[in-house]
MARLUM-428532 format. One record per residue (C-alpha): x, y, z; residue number from 1; chain; residue in three letters. Coordinates in steps of 0.05 Angstrom, whole numbers, plus 5000, padded with zeros to 4 digits. Layout:
u->X; v->Y; w->Z; num->NUM; chaine->A; residu->ALA
...
# end
This chain:
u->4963; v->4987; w->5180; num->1; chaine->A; residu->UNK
u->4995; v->5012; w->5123; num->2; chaine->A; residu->UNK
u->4975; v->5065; w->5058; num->3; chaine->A; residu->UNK
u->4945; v->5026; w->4998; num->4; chaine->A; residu->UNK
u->5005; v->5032; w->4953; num->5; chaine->A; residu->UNK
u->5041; v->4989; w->5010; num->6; chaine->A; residu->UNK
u->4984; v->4938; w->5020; num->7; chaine->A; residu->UNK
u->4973; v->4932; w->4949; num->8; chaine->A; residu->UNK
u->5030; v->4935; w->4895; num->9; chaine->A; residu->UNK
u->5063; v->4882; w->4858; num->10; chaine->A; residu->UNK
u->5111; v->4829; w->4903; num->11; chaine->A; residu->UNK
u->5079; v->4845; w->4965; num->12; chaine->A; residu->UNK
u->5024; v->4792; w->4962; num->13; chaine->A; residu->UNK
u->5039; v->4769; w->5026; num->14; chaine->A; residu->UNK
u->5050; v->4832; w->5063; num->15; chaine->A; residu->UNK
u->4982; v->4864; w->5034; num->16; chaine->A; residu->UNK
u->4943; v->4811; w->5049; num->17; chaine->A; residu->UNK
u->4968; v->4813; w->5127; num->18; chaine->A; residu->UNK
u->4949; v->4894; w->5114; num->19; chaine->A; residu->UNK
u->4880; v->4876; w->5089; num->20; chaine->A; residu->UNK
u->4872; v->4824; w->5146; num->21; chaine->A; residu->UNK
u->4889; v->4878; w->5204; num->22; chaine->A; residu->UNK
u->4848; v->4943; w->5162; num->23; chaine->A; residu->UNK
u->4779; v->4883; w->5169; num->24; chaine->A; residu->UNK
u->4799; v->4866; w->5247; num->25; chaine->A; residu->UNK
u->4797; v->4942; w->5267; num->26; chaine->A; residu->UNK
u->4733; v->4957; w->5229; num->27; chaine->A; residu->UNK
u->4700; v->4894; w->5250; num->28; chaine->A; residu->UNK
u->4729; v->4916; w->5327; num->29; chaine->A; residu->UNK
u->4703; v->4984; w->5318; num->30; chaine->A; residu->UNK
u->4640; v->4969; w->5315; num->31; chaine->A; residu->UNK
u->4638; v->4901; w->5364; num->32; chaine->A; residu->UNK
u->4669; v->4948; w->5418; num->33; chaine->A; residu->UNK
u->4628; v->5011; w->5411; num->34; chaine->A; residu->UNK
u->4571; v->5001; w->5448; num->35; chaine->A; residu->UNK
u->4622; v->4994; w->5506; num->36; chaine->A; residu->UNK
u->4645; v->5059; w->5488; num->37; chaine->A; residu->UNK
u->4706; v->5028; w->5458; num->38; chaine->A; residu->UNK
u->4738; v->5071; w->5406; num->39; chaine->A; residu->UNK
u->4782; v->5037; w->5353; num->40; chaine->A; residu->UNK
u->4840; v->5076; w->5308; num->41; chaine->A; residu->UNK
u->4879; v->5050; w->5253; num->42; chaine->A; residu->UNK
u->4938; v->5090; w->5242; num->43; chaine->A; residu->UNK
u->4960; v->5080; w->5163; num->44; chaine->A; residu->UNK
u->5034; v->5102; w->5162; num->45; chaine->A; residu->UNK
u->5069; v->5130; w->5090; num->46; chaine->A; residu->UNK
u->5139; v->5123; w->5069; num->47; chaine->A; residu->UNK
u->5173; v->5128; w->5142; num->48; chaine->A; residu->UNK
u->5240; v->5130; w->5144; num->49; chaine->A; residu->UNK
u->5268; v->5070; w->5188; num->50; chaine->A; residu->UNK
u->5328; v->5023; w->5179; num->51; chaine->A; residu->UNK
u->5280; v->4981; w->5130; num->52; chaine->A; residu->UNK
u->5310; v->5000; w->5070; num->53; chaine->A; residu->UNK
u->5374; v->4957; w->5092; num->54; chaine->A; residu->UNK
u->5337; v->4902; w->5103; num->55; chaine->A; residu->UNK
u->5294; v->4901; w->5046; num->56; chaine->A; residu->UNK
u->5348; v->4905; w->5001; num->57; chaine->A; residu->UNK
u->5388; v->4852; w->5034; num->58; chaine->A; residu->UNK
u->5317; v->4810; w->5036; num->59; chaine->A; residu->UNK
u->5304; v->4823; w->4968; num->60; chaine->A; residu->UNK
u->5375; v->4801; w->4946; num->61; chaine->A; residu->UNK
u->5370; v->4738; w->4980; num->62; chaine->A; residu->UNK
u->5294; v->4728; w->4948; num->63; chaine->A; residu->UNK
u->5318; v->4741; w->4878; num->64; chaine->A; residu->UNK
u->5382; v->4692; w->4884; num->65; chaine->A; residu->UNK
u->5338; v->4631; w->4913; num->66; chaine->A; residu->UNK
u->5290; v->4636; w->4847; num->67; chaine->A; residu->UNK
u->5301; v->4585; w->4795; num->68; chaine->A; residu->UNK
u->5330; v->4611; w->4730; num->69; chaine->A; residu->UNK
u->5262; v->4619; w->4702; num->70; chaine->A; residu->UNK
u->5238; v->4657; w->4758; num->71; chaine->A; residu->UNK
u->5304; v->4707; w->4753; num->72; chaine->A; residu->UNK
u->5290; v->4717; w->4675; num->73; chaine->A; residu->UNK
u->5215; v->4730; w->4685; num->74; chaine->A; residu->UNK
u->5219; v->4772; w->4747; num->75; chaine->A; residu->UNK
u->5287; v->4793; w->4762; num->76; chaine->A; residu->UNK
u->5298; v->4864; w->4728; num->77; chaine->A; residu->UNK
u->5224; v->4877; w->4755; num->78; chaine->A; residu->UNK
u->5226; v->4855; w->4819; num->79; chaine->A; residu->UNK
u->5304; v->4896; w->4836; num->80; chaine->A; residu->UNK
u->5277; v->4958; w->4807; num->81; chaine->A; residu->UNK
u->5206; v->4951; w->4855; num->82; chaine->A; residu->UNK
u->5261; v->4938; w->4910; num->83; chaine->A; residu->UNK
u->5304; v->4994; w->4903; num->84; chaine->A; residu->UNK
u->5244; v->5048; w->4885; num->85; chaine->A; residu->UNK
u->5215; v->5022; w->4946; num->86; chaine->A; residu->UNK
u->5279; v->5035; w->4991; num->87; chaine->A; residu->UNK
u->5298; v->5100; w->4962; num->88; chaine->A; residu->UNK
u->5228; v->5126; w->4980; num->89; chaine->A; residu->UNK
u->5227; v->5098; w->5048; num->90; chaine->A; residu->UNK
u->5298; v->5124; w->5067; num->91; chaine->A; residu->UNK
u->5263; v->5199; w->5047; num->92; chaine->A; residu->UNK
u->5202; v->5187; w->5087; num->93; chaine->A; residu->UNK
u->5180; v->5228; w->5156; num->94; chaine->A; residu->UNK
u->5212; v->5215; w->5214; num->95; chaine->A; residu->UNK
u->5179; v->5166; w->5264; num->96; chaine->A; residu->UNK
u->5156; v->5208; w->5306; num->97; chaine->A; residu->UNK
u->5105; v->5233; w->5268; num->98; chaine->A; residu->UNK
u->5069; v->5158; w->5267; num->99; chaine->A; residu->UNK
u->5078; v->5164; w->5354; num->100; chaine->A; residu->UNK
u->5038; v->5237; w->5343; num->101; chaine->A; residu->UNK
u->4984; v->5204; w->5315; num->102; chaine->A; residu->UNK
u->4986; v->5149; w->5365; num->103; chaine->A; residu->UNK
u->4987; v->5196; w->5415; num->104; chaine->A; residu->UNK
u->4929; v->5238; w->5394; num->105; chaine->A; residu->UNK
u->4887; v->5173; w->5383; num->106; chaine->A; residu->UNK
u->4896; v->5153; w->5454; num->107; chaine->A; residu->UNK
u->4876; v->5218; w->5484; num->108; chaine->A; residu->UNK
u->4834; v->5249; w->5434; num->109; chaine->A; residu->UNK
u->4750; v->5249; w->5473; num->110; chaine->A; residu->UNK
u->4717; v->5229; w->5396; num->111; chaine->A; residu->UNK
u->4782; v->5199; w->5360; num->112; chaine->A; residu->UNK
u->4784; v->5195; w->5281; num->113; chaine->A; residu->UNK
u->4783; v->5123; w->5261; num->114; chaine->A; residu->UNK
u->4835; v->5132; w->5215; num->115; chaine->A; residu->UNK
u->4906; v->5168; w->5224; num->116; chaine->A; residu->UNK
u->4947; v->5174; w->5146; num->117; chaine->A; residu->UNK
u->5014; v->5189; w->5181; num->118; chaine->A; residu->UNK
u->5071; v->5216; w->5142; num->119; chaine->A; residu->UNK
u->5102; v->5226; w->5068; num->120; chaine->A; residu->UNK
u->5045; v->5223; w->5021; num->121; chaine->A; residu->UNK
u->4994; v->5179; w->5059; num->122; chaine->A; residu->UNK
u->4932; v->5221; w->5053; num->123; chaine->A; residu->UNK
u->4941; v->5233; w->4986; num->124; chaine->A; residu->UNK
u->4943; v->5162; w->4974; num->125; chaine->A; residu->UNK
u->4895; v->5145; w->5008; num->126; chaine->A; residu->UNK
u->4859; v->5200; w->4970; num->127; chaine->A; residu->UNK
u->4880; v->5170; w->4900; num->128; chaine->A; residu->UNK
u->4858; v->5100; w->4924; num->129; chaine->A; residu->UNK
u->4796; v->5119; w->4958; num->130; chaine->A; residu->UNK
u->4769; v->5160; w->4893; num->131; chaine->A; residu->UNK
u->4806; v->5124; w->4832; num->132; chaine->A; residu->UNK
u->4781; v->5063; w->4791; num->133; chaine->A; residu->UNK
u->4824; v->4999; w->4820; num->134; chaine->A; residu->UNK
u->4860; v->5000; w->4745; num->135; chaine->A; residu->UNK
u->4874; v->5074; w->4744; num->136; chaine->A; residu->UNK
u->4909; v->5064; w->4816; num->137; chaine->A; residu->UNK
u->4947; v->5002; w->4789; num->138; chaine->A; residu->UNK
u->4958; v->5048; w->4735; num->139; chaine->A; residu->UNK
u->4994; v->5093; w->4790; num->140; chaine->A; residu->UNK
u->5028; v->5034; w->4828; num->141; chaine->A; residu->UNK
u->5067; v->5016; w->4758; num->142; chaine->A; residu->UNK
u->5088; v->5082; w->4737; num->143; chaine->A; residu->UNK
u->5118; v->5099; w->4809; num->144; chaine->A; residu->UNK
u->5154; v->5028; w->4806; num->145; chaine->A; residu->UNK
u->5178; v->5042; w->4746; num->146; chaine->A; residu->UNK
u->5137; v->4968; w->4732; num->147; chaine->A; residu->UNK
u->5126; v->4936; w->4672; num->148; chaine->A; residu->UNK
u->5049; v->4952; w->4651; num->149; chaine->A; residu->UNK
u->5033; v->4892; w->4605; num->150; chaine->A; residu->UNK
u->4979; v->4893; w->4560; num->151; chaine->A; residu->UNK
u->4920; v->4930; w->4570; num->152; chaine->A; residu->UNK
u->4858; v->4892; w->4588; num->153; chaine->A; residu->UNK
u->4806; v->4948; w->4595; num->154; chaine->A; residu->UNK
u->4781; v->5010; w->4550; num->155; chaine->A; residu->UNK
u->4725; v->5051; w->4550; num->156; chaine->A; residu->UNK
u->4668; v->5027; w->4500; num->157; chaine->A; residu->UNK
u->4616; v->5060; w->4469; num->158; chaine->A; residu->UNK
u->4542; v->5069; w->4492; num->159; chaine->A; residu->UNK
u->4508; v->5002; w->4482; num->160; chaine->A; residu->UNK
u->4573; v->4958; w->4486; num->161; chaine->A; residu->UNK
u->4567; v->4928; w->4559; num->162; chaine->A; residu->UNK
u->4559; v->4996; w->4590; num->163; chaine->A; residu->UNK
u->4624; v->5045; w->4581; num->164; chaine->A; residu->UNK
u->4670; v->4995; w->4595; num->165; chaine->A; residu->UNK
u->4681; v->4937; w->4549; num->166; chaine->A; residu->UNK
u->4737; v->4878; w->4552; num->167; chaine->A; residu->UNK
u->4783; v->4875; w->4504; num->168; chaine->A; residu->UNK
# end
């Protein structure tokens, strides 16, 4: 699988919802294949460095110059700086090998963990998503993007206004 900030972050709809699909398969498979004495692992890789950064800044080129004009004003400045953030942090990841450790130990571990964070930063993502309020992690998905924030659309209310947490 992958760490929440990969799964879920703006322009990666796609990608994050194939993450979401495999993270529900290996639960669901975890417990169908237990009473077998099955064990399931997901192993949730950080930034690892690879050779993706090359392609996802030649991919992301070729996105950006097949949107209309609209789509280029609206998203363009956004969507290269998410790019490049996302390549320059990859490039400075762990090493692979550190994702084949945790594969390893998974495979021949006698009780193995379900889940393996492998690499830069992925426990204490997970952390941060596993603890944080979904808006307070977006909150942290913008600022490391460097992503425009828009307009708030929560605040904390006072006692008696729909709880502590009031639309605005």
């Amino acid at each position: 699988s992958a760490v929440p900030m990969a799964r879920r972050s703006a322009y990666n709809g796609a990608y994050g919802a194939a993450k979401h699909g495999m993270e529900a398969l290996s639960d669901t498979l975890r417990m169908e294949l237990a009473p077998w004495g099955i064990q399931v692992s997901v192993v949730e890789p950080g930034a690892i460095a690879t050779h993706m950064p090359k392609k996802l800044l030649r991919d992301a080129q070729a996105v950006f110059g097949s949107l209309p004009s609209e789509g280029r004003e609206r998203y363009g400045s956004a969507f290269e700086t998410y790019a490049r953030v996302l390549a320059e942090h990859a490039q400075s990841g762990s090493p692979p090998e550190v994702v084949s450790q945790k594969i390893i130990h998974a495979l021949t571990a006698r009780t193995p963990r379900t889940r393996y964070p492998a690499g830069a930063h992925a426990r204490r993502l997970l952390t941060l998503y596993r603890l944080l309020p979904d808006r307070l992690f977006d909150q942290v998905i913008f600022r490391f993007f460097d992503l425009p924030r828009g307009r708030r659309t929560w605040s904390l209310g006072r006692r008696g206004q729909h709880g502590f947490l009031k639309a605005i």
